[in-house]
MITOR-137503 format. One line per field, with one value per residue: residue number from 1; residue in three letters; x, y, z of N, C-alpha, C, O in turn. Coordinates in steps of 0.02 Angstrom, whole numbers, padded with zeros to 5 digits, m for minus. Example, Ala and Ser with C-alpha at 12.3 -4.5 7.8 and 13.67 -1.06 7.14 Angstrom:
i	c(1/2)
aa	c(ALA/SER)
nu	c(00660/00642)
nv	c(m00284/m00112)
nw	c(00390/00354)
cau	c(00615/00684)
cav	c(m00225/m00053)
caw	c(00390/00357)
cu	c(00660/00645)
cv	c(m00165/00002)
cw	c(00390/00394)
ou	c(00712/00670)
ov	c(m00166/00057)
ow	c(00423/00402)
***
This chain:
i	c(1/2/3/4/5/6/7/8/9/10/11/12/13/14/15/16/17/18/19/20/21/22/23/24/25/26/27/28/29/30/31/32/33/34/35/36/37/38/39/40/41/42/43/44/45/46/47/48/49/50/51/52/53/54/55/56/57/58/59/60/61/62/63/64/65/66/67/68/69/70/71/72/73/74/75/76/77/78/79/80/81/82/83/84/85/86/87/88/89/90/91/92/93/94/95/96/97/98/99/100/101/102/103/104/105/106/107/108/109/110/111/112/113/114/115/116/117/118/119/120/121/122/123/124/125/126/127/128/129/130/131/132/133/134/135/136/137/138/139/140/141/142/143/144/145/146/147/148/149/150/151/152/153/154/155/156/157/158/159/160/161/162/163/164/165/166/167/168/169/170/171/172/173/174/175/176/177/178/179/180/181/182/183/184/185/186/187/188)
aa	c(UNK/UNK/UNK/UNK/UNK/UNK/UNK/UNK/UNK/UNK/UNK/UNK/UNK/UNK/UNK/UNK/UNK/UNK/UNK/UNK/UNK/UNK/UNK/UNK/UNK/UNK/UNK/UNK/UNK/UNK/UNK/UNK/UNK/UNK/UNK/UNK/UNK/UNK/UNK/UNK/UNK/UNK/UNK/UNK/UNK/UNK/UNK/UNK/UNK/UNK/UNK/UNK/UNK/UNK/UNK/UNK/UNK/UNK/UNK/UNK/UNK/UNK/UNK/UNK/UNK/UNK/UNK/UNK/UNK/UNK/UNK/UNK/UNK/UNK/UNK/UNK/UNK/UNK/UNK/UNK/UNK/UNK/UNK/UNK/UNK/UNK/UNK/UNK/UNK/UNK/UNK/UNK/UNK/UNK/UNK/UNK/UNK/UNK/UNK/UNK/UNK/UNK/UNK/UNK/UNK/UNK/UNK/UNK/UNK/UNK/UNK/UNK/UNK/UNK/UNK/UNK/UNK/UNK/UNK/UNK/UNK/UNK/UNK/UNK/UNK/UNK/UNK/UNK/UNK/UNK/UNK/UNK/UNK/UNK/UNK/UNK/UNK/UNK/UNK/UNK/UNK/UNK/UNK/UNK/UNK/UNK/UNK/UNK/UNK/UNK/UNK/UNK/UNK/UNK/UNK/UNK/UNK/UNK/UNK/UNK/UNK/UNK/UNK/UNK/UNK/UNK/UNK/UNK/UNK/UNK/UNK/UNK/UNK/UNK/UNK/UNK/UNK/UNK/UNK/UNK/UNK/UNK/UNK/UNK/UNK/UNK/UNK/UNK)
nu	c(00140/00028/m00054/m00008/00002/m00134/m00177/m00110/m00170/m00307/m00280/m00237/m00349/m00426/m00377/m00384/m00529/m00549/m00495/m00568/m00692/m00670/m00609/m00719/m00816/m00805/m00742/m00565/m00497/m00501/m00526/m00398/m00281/m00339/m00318/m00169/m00007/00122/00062/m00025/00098/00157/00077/00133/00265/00288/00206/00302/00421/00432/00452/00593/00631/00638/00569/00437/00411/00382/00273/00177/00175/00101/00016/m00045/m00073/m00168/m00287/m00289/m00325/m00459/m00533/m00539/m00615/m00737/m00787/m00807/m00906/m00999/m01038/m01014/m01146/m01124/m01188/m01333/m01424/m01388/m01302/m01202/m01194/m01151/m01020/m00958/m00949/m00856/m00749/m00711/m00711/m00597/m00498/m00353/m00291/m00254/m00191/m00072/m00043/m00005/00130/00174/00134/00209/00375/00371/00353/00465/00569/00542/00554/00686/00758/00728/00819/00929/00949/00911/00761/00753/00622/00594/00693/00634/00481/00502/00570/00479/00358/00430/00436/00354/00286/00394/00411/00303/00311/00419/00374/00258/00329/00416/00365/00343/00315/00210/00084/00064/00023/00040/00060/m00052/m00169/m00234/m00272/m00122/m00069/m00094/00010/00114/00128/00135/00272/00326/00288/00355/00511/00523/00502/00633/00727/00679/00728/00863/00900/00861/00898/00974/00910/00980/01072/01162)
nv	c(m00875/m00892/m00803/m00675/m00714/m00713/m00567/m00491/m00535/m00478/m00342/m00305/m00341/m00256/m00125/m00098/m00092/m00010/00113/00117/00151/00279/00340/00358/00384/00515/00654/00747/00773/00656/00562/00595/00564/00433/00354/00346/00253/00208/00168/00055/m00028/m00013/m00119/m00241/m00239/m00184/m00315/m00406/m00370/m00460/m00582/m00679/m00769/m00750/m00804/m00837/m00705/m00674/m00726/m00701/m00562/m00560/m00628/m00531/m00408/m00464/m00468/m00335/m00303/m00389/m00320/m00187/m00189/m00262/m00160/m00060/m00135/m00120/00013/00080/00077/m00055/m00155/m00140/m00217/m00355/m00421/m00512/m00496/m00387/m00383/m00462/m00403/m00292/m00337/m00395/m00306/m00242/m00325/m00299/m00246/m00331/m00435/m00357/m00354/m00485/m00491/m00360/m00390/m00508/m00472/m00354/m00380/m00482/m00399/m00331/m00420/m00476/m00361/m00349/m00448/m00407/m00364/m00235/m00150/m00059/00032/00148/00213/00150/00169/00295/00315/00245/00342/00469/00429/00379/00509/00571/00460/00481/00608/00571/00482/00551/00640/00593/00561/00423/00351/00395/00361/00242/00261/00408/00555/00670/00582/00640/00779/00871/00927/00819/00731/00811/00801/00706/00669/00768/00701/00590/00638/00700/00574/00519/00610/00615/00476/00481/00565/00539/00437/00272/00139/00070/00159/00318)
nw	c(00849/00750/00830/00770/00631/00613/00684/00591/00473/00508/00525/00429/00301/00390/00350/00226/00186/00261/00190/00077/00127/00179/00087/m00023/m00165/m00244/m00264/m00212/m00065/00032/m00095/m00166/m00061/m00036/m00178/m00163/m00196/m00128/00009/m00016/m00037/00067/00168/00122/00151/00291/00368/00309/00386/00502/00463/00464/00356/00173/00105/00171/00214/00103/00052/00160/00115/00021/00054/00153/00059/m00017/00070/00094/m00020/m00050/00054/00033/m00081/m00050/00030/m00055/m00132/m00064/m00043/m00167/m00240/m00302/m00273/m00291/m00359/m00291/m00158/m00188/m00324/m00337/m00261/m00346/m00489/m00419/m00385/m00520/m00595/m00550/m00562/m00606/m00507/m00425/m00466/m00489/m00367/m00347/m00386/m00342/m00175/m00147/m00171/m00107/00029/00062/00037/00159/00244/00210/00257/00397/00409/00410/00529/00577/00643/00619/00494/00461/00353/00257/00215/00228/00095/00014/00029/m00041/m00149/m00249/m00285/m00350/m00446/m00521/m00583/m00650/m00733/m00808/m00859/m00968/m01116/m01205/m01101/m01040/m01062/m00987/m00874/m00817/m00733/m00631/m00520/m00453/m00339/m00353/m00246/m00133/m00174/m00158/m00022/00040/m00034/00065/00179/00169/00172/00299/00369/00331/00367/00501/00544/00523/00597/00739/00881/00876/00931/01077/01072/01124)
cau	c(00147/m00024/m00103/00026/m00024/m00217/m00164/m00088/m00220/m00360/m00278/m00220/m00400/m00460/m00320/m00409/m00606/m00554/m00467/m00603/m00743/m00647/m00602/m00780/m00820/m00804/m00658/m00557/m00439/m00496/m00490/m00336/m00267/m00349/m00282/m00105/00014/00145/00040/m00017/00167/00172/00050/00158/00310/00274/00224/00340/00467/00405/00487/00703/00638/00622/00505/00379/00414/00346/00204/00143/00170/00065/m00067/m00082/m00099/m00248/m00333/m00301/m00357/m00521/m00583/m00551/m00665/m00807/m00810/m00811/m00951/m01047/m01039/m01029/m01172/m01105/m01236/m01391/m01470/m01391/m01232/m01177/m01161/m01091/m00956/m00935/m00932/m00832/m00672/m00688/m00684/m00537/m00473/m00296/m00258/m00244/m00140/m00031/m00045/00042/00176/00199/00149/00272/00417/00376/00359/00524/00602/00537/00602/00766/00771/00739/00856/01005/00965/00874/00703/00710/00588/00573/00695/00604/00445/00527/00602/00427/00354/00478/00480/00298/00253/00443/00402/00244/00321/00464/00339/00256/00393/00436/00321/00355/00290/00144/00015/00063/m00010/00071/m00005/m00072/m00229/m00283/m00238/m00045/m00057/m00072/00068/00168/00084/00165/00342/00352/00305/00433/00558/00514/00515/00688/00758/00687/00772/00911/00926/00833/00968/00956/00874/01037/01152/01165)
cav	c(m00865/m00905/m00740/m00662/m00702/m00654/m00494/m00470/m00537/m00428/m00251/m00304/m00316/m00176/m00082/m00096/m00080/00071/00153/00112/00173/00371/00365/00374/00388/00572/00676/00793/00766/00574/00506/00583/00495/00336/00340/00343/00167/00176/00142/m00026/m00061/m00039/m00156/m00296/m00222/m00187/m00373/m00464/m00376/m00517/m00653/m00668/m00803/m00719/m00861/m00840/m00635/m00636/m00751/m00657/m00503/m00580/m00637/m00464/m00368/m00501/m00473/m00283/m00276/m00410/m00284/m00127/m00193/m00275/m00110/m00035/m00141/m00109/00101/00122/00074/m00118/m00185/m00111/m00273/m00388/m00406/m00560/m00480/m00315/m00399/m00495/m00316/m00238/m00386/m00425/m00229/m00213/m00390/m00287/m00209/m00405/m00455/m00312/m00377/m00540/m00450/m00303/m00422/m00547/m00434/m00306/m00446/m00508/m00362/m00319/m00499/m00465/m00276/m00344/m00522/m00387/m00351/m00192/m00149/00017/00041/00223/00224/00103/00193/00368/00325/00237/00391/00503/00403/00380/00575/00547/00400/00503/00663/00563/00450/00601/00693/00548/00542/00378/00308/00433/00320/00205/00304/00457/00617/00657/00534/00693/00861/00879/00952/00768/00696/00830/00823/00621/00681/00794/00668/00529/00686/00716/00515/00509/00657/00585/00392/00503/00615/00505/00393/00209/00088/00050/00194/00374)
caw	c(00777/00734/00814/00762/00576/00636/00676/00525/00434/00514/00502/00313/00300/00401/00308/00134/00197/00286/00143/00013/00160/00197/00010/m00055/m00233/m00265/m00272/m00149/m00036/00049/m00118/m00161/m00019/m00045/m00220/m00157/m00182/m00074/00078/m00036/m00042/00155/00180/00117/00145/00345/00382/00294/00430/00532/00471/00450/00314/00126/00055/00202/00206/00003/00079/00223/00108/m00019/00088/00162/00001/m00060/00100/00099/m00077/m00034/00125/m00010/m00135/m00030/00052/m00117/m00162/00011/m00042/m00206/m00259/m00377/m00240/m00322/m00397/m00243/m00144/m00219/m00391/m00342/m00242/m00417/m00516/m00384/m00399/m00572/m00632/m00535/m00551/m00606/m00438/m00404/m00537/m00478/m00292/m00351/m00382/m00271/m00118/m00119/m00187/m00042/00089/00040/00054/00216/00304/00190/00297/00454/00445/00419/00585/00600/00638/00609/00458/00430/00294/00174/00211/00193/00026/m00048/00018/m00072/m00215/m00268/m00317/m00383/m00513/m00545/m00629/m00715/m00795/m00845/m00917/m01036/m01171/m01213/m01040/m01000/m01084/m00939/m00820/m00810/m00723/m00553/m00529/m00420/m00331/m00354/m00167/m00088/m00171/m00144/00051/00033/m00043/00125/00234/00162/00186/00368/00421/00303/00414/00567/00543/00509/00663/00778/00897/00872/00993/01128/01087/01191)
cu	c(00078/m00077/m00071/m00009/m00104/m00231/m00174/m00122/m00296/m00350/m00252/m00306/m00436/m00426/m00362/m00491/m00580/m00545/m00520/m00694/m00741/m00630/m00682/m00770/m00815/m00738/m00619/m00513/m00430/m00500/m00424/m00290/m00282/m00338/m00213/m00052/00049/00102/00037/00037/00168/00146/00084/00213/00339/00269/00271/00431/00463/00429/00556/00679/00617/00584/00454/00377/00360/00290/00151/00142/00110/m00011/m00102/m00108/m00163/m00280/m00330/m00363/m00448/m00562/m00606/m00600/m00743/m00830/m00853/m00906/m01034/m01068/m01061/m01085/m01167/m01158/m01301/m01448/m01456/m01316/m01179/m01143/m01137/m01028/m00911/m00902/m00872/m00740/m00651/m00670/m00610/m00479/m00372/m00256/m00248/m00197/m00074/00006/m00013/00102/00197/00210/00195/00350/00418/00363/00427/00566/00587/00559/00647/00780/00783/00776/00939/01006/00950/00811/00678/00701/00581/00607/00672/00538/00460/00526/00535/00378/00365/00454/00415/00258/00334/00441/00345/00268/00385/00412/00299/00270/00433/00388/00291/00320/00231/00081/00012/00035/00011/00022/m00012/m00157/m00262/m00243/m00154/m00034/m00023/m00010/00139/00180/00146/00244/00372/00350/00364/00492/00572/00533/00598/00745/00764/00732/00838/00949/00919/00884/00937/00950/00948/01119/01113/01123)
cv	c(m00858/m00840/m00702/m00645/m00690/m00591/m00454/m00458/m00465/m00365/m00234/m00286/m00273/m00126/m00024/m00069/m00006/00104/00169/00174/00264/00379/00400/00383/00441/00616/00716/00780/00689/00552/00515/00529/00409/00337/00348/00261/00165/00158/00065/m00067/m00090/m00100/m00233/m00314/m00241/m00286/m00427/m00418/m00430/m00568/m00629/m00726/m00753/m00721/m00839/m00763/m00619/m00677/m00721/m00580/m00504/m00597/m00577/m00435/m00401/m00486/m00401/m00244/m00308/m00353/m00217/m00143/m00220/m00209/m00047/m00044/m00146/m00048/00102/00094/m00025/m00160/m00181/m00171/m00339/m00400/m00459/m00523/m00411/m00312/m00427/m00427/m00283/m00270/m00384/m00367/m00213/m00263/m00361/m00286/m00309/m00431/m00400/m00336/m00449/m00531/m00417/m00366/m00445/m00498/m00378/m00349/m00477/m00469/m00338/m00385/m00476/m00388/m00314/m00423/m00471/m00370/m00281/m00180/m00097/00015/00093/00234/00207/00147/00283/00369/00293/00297/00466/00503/00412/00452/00591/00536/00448/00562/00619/00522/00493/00631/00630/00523/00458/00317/00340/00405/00258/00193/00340/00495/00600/00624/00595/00755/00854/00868/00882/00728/00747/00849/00725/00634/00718/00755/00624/00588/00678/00645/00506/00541/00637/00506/00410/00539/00570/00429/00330/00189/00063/00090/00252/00417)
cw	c(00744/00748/00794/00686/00564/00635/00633/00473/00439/00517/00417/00295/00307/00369/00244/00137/00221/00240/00095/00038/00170/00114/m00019/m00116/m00277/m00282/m00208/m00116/m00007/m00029/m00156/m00121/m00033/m00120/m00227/m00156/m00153/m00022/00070/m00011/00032/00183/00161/00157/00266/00380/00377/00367/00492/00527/00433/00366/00250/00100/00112/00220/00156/00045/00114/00189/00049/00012/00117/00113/m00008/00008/00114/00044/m00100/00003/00094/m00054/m00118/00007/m00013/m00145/m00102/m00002/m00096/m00256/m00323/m00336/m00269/m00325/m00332/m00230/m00182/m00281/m00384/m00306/m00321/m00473/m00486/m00393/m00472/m00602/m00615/m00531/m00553/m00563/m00415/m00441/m00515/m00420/m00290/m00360/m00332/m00178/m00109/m00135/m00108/00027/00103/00059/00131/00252/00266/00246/00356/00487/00440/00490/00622/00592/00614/00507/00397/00368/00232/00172/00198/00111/m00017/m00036/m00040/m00137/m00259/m00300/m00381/m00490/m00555/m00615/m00673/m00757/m00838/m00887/m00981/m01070/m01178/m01138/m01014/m01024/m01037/m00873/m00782/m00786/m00657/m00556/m00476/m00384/m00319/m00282/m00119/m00110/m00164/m00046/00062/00034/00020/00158/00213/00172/00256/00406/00372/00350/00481/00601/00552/00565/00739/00803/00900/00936/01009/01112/01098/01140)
ou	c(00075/m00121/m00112/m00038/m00128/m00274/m00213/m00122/m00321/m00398/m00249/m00324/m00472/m00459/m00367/m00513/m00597/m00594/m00523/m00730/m00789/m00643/m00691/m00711/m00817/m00690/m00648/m00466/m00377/m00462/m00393/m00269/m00251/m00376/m00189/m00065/00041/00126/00064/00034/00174/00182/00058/00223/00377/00316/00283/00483/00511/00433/00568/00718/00577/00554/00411/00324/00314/00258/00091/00116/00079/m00069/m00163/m00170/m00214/m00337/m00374/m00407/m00487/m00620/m00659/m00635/m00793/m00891/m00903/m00948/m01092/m01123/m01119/m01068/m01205/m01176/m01328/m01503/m01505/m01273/m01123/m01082/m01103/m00987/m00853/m00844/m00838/m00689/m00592/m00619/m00571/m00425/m00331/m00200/m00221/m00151/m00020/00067/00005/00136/00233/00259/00235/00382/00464/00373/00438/00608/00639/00592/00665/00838/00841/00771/00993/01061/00968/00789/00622/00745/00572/00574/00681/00534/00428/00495/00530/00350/00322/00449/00419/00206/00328/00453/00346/00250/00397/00412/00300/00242/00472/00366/00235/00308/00201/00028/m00037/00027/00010/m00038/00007/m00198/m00322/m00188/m00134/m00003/00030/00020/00197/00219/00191/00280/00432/00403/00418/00540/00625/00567/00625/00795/00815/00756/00876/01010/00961/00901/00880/00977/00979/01178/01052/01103)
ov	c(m00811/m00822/m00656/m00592/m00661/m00560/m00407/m00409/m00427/m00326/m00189/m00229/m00246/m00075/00035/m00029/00046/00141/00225/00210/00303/00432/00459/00393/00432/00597/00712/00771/00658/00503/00467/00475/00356/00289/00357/00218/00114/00104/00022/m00118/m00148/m00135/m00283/m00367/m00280/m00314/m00474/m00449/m00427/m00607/m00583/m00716/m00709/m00676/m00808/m00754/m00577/m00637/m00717/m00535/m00453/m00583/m00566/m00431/m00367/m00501/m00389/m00201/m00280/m00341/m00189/m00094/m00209/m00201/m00011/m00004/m00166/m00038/00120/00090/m00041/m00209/m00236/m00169/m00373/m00393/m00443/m00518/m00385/m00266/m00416/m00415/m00246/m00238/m00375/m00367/m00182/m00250/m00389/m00310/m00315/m00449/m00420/m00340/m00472/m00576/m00438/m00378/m00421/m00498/m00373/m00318/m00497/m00490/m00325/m00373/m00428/m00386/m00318/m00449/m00493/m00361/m00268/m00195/m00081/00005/00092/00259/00231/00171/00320/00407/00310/00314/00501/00551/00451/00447/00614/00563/00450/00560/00638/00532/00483/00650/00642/00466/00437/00256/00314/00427/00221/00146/00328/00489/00550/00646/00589/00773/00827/00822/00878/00694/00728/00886/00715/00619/00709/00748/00627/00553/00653/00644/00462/00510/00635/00491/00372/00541/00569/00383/00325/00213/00036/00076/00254/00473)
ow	c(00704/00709/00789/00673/00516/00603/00624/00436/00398/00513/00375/00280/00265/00363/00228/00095/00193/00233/00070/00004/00168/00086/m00032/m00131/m00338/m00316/m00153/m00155/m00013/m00030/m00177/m00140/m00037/m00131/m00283/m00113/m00121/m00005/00105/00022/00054/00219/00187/00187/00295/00408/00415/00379/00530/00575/00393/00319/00268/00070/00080/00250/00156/00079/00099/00222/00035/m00003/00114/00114/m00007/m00009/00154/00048/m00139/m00015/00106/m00066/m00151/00014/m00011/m00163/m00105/00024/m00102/m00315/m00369/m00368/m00269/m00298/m00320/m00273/m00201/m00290/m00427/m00310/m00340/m00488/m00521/m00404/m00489/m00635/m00650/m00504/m00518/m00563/m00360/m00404/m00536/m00418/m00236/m00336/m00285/m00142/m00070/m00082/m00068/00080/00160/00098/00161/00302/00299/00267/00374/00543/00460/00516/00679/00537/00594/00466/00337/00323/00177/00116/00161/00073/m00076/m00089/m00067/m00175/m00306/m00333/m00438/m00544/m00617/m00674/m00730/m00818/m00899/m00939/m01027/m01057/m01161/m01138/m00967/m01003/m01044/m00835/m00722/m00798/m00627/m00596/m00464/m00403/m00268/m00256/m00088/m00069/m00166/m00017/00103/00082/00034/00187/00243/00187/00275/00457/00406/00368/00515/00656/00582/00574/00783/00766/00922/00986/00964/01123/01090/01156)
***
Protein backbone atom coordinates (compact mmCIF):
# COMPACT_ATOMS: atom_id res chain seq x y z
CA UNK A 1 0.00 0.00 0.00
CA UNK A 2 2.62 2.29 0.98
CA UNK A 3 4.60 2.13 -2.48
CA UNK A 4 1.75 1.99 -3.92
CA UNK A 5 0.86 5.58 -2.56
CA UNK A 6 4.76 6.55 -3.61
CA UNK A 7 4.05 5.80 -6.92
CA UNK A 8 1.24 7.71 -6.99
CA UNK A 9 2.74 10.38 -5.33
CA UNK A 10 5.85 10.66 -7.68
CA UNK A 11 4.10 10.56 -11.16
CA UNK A 12 1.31 13.12 -9.58
CA UNK A 13 4.36 15.06 -9.25
CA UNK A 14 6.23 14.28 -12.28
CA UNK A 15 2.77 14.78 -13.91
CA UNK A 16 2.67 18.62 -13.10
CA UNK A 17 6.71 19.49 -13.53
CA UNK A 18 6.48 17.86 -16.79
CA UNK A 19 3.50 19.71 -18.03
CA UNK A 20 4.67 23.16 -16.78
CA UNK A 21 8.46 22.16 -18.36
CA UNK A 22 6.94 21.13 -22.44
CA UNK A 23 4.34 23.90 -21.78
CA UNK A 24 6.82 26.79 -21.70
CA UNK A 25 5.78 30.28 -21.43
CA UNK A 26 4.98 31.18 -24.99
CA UNK A 27 2.26 30.17 -27.08
CA UNK A 28 1.55 27.38 -29.81
CA UNK A 29 0.60 24.22 -29.63
CA UNK A 30 2.64 22.77 -26.07
CA UNK A 31 0.99 25.41 -24.23
CA UNK A 32 -2.20 24.88 -25.70
CA UNK A 33 -1.93 21.51 -24.40
CA UNK A 34 -0.59 22.32 -21.14
CA UNK A 35 -3.45 24.69 -20.74
CA UNK A 36 -5.94 21.89 -21.04
CA UNK A 37 -8.07 20.69 -17.54
CA UNK A 38 -9.32 17.58 -18.10
CA UNK A 39 -5.99 15.88 -17.83
CA UNK A 40 -5.90 17.93 -14.14
CA UNK A 41 -9.14 16.15 -13.50
CA UNK A 42 -7.34 12.77 -14.51
CA UNK A 43 -4.84 13.20 -12.24
CA UNK A 44 -7.19 12.85 -9.32
CA UNK A 45 -9.65 11.09 -10.92
CA UNK A 46 -7.12 8.09 -12.18
CA UNK A 47 -5.70 7.43 -8.60
CA UNK A 48 -8.47 7.56 -6.58
CA UNK A 49 -9.48 4.23 -8.78
CA UNK A 50 -7.26 2.68 -6.26
CA UNK A 51 -9.13 2.57 -3.42
CA UNK A 52 -13.10 0.79 -3.14
CA UNK A 53 -13.12 3.38 -0.05
CA UNK A 54 -14.76 7.03 -1.16
CA UNK A 55 -13.24 8.99 1.90
CA UNK A 56 -9.65 7.74 1.11
CA UNK A 57 -10.45 7.90 -2.97
CA UNK A 58 -11.20 12.05 -2.32
CA UNK A 59 -7.86 11.82 -0.21
CA UNK A 60 -5.52 10.17 -2.49
CA UNK A 61 -7.27 12.31 -5.21
CA UNK A 62 -6.58 15.33 -3.26
CA UNK A 63 -3.17 14.61 -2.39
CA UNK A 64 -2.37 13.94 -6.03
CA UNK A 65 -3.74 17.16 -7.46
CA UNK A 66 -1.58 19.28 -4.58
CA UNK A 67 1.42 17.43 -5.58
CA UNK A 68 0.65 17.66 -9.35
CA UNK A 69 -0.10 21.26 -8.93
CA UNK A 70 3.34 21.74 -6.35
CA UNK A 71 5.83 19.95 -9.29
CA UNK A 72 3.78 22.39 -12.00
CA UNK A 73 4.65 25.49 -10.29
CA UNK A 74 8.22 24.82 -8.91
CA UNK A 75 8.90 23.90 -12.42
CA UNK A 76 7.19 27.03 -13.40
CA UNK A 77 9.33 28.88 -11.12
CA UNK A 78 12.63 26.91 -12.23
CA UNK A 79 11.76 28.32 -16.24
CA UNK A 80 9.97 31.12 -16.17
CA UNK A 81 12.01 33.29 -15.01
CA UNK A 82 9.90 34.15 -10.89
CA UNK A 83 13.60 32.87 -9.92
CA UNK A 84 15.43 35.99 -11.08
CA UNK A 85 16.26 37.62 -7.62
CA UNK A 86 16.49 33.87 -5.84
CA UNK A 87 14.69 30.56 -5.82
CA UNK A 88 13.18 30.89 -2.60
CA UNK A 89 11.15 33.94 -3.67
CA UNK A 90 10.22 32.86 -7.10
CA UNK A 91 8.91 29.60 -5.79
CA UNK A 92 6.96 32.13 -3.38
CA UNK A 93 5.75 34.31 -6.65
CA UNK A 94 5.20 31.28 -8.60
CA UNK A 95 2.42 29.58 -5.70
CA UNK A 96 1.08 32.61 -4.42
CA UNK A 97 0.20 34.15 -8.11
CA UNK A 98 -1.44 31.08 -8.77
CA UNK A 99 -2.52 30.26 -5.24
CA UNK A 100 -6.25 29.76 -7.20
CA UNK A 101 -5.38 26.71 -9.25
CA UNK A 102 -5.08 25.45 -5.47
CA UNK A 103 -8.13 26.60 -4.13
CA UNK A 104 -9.62 24.92 -7.19
CA UNK A 105 -7.52 21.66 -6.43
CA UNK A 106 -9.42 21.39 -3.07
CA UNK A 107 -12.15 20.86 -4.82
CA UNK A 108 -11.65 19.14 -8.05
CA UNK A 109 -9.16 16.64 -6.13
CA UNK A 110 -11.19 15.12 -3.71
CA UNK A 111 -14.51 15.20 -5.79
CA UNK A 112 -12.52 13.45 -8.73
CA UNK A 113 -10.81 10.96 -6.35
CA UNK A 114 -14.11 10.04 -5.03
CA UNK A 115 -15.49 9.44 -8.00
CA UNK A 116 -12.83 7.39 -9.29
CA UNK A 117 -12.92 4.74 -6.03
CA UNK A 118 -16.92 5.21 -6.42
CA UNK A 119 -16.19 3.84 -10.48
CA UNK A 120 -14.04 1.26 -9.58
CA UNK A 121 -15.98 -0.21 -6.08
CA UNK A 122 -18.98 -0.84 -8.73
CA UNK A 123 -16.71 -3.22 -9.92
CA UNK A 124 -15.16 -2.16 -13.07
CA UNK A 125 -11.83 -1.03 -13.97
CA UNK A 126 -12.43 -0.14 -17.16
CA UNK A 127 -11.78 3.72 -17.15
CA UNK A 128 -11.97 4.84 -20.66
CA UNK A 129 -15.43 6.01 -20.34
CA UNK A 130 -14.88 8.63 -17.55
CA UNK A 131 -11.83 9.77 -19.37
CA UNK A 132 -13.62 9.78 -22.83
CA UNK A 133 -16.51 11.82 -21.50
CA UNK A 134 -14.06 14.56 -19.48
CA UNK A 135 -12.32 14.55 -22.70
CA UNK A 136 -15.48 15.21 -24.69
CA UNK A 137 -16.79 17.38 -22.30
CA UNK A 138 -14.09 20.00 -21.61
CA UNK A 139 -13.99 21.82 -25.32
CA UNK A 140 -17.92 21.03 -24.64
CA UNK A 141 -18.29 23.27 -21.34
CA UNK A 142 -15.96 25.64 -23.22
CA UNK A 143 -18.30 26.78 -26.16
CA UNK A 144 -21.52 26.59 -23.99
CA UNK A 145 -19.97 28.88 -21.46
CA UNK A 146 -19.17 30.97 -24.27
CA UNK A 147 -22.36 31.14 -25.94
CA UNK A 148 -24.12 32.37 -22.74
CA UNK A 149 -23.41 35.81 -22.18
CA UNK A 150 -24.22 35.74 -18.82
CA UNK A 151 -21.33 33.21 -17.91
CA UNK A 152 -18.53 34.28 -20.44
CA UNK A 153 -16.97 36.66 -17.93
CA UNK A 154 -16.28 33.39 -16.09
CA UNK A 155 -13.97 32.31 -18.37
CA UNK A 156 -15.45 31.77 -21.46
CA UNK A 157 -13.45 31.44 -24.85
CA UNK A 158 -10.69 29.26 -26.11
CA UNK A 159 -7.58 30.04 -23.68
CA UNK A 160 -5.75 29.12 -27.13
CA UNK A 161 -5.86 27.61 -30.73
CA UNK A 162 -9.48 26.19 -31.09
CA UNK A 163 -7.53 23.28 -33.09
CA UNK A 164 -6.31 21.55 -29.66
CA UNK A 165 -9.48 21.42 -28.07
CA UNK A 166 -11.11 20.37 -30.83
CA UNK A 167 -7.76 17.79 -31.23
CA UNK A 168 -9.12 16.76 -27.21
CA UNK A 169 -13.02 16.51 -28.24
CA UNK A 170 -11.69 13.82 -30.98
CA UNK A 171 -9.67 12.06 -28.79
CA UNK A 172 -12.47 11.67 -25.88
CA UNK A 173 -14.58 10.48 -29.10
CA UNK A 174 -12.09 7.84 -30.21
CA UNK A 175 -11.37 6.37 -26.38
CA UNK A 176 -15.53 6.72 -25.99
CA UNK A 177 -15.84 4.52 -29.27
CA UNK A 178 -13.04 2.37 -28.26
CA UNK A 179 -14.55 1.43 -24.42
CA UNK A 180 -17.43 0.96 -26.56
CA UNK A 181 -16.33 -1.53 -29.23
CA UNK A 182 -13.48 -2.91 -27.35
CA UNK A 183 -14.56 -6.58 -25.55
CA UNK A 184 -14.38 -6.55 -21.84
CA UNK A 185 -11.66 -8.17 -19.76
CA UNK A 186 -13.16 -12.20 -19.48
CA UNK A 187 -15.71 -12.21 -22.24
CA UNK A 188 -15.13 -13.63 -26.11
Amino acid sequence: MLRRLALISALAFAFGFAVAALKGQGGGLLDGVGNLSAPWLLVAFLPGLQSRSIAKGALIGLAATMLALAGFYLAVALTAGYGLHSLPAGVELAFGANRRYFAAGLLSGPVFGAVGSWWSSRGTYRAAPVIGLLLLGEPLVIVLVSGVHALSRYGGGWQSDPGVYIAEFLVGAVVLLAARLLPRRGTA
